[in-house]
N, C-alpha and C positions, 0 to 999 in steps of 0.2 A: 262318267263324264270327267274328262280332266279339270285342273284346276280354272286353266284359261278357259276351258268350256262357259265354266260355271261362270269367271268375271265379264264374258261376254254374256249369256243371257242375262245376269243382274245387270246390265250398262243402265244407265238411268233414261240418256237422253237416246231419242232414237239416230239408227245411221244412216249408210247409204242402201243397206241390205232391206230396210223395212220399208225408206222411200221408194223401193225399184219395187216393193212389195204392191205400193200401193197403182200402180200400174199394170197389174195382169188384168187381162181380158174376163178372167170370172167374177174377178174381183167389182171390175168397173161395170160388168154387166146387172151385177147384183145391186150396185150400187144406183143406176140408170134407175132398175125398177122402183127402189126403194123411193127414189126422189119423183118419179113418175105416179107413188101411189102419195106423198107428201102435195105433190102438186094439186093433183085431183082431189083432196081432202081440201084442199087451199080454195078451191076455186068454187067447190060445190056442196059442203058441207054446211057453213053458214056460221062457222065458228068464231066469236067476239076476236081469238088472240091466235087465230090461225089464217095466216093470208103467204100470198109466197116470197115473200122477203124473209119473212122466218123458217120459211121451211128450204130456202134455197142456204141463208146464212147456218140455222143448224143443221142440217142435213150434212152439209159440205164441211161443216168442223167436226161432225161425227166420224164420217168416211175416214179423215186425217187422223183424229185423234183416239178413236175408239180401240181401236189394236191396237194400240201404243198404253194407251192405262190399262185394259184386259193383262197382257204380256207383263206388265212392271208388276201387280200385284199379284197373279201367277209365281211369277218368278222370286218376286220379294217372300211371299210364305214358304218356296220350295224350301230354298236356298240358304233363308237369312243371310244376306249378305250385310255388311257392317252399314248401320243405318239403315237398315230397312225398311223399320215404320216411317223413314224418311222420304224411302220410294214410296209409301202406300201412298204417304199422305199428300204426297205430291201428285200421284197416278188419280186420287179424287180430288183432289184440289183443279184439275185439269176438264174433270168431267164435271164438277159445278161451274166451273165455266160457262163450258160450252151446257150443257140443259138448263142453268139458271142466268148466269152473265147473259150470256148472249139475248138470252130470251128477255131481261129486263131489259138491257141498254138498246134492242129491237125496237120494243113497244113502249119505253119511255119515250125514246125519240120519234117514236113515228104517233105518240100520242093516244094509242088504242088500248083501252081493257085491258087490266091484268088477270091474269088466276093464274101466279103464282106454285101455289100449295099443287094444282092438279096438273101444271106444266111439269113438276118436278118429279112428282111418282109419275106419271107418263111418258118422261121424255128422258130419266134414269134410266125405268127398266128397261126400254130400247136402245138407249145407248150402252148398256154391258151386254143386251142380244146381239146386238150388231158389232161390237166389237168380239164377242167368243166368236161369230159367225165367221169374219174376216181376221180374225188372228194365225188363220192356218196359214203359212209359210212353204208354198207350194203350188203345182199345177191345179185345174182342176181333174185331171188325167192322176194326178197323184194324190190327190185329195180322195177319188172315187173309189181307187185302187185299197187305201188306208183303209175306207169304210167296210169295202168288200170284206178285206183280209180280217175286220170285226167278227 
């Protein structure tokens, strides 16, 4: 990988290559289910801190942001690019946001039950699944193809 290679995948902030990313058909179809099984958990589960205004607001800052942290600290330990842990700590400063910000400043304002502590190991470990999930940078025709050739 040439040098510019490499200053391109360490870029911190995302471009216009990973916004056009987040618009393929496999992507958004995966993402459909994802908030279609979010939803149904909302509706009929019976959960004190689960209804769908949190699962519409993190769901949908997951989709946007989760390949964008996945890829930075990928890339930040490949690479070590200058300041790195700078990208790490940025890449999860990002995703405490979205699994915990969001998820307080939800349920503060809307005035419902916390559980905190079991939103974050739950809603962590799916946001780094779903973000390796959609970090691939590709068809699903070339995604398939990638797997096969495994």
């Amino acid at each position: 990988m040439t040098s510019s290679h490499v200053a391109d995948a360490c870029a911190l902030w995302p471009d216009q290559a990973y916004l056009a990313e987040l618009k393929r058909p496999w992507k958004l179809a995966t993402f459909t289910a994802g908030m279609a099984w979010l939803l149904y958990g909302a509706l009929n589960y019976g959960l004190a801190d689960w209804d769908v205004g949190v699962s519409v607001l993190m769901g949908g800052l997951t989709y946007v942001c989760s390949p964008w942290s996945v890829h930075v600290i990928l890339n930040a330990l490949r690479y070590r690019p200058p300041g790195f842990l700078l990208h790490i700590a940025s890449a999860l400063g990002v995703a405490l946001l979205v699994v915990d910000g969001a998820y307080w400043a939800y349920h503060t304002a809307m005035g419902n039950e916390l559980y905190r502590a079991a939103n974050l190991a739950a809603s962590s470990a799916l946001y780094f699944l779903a973000g390796t999930f959609w970090l691939y940078r590709g068809s699903l025709r070339d995604l398939l193809a990638n797997l096969q050739a495994l």
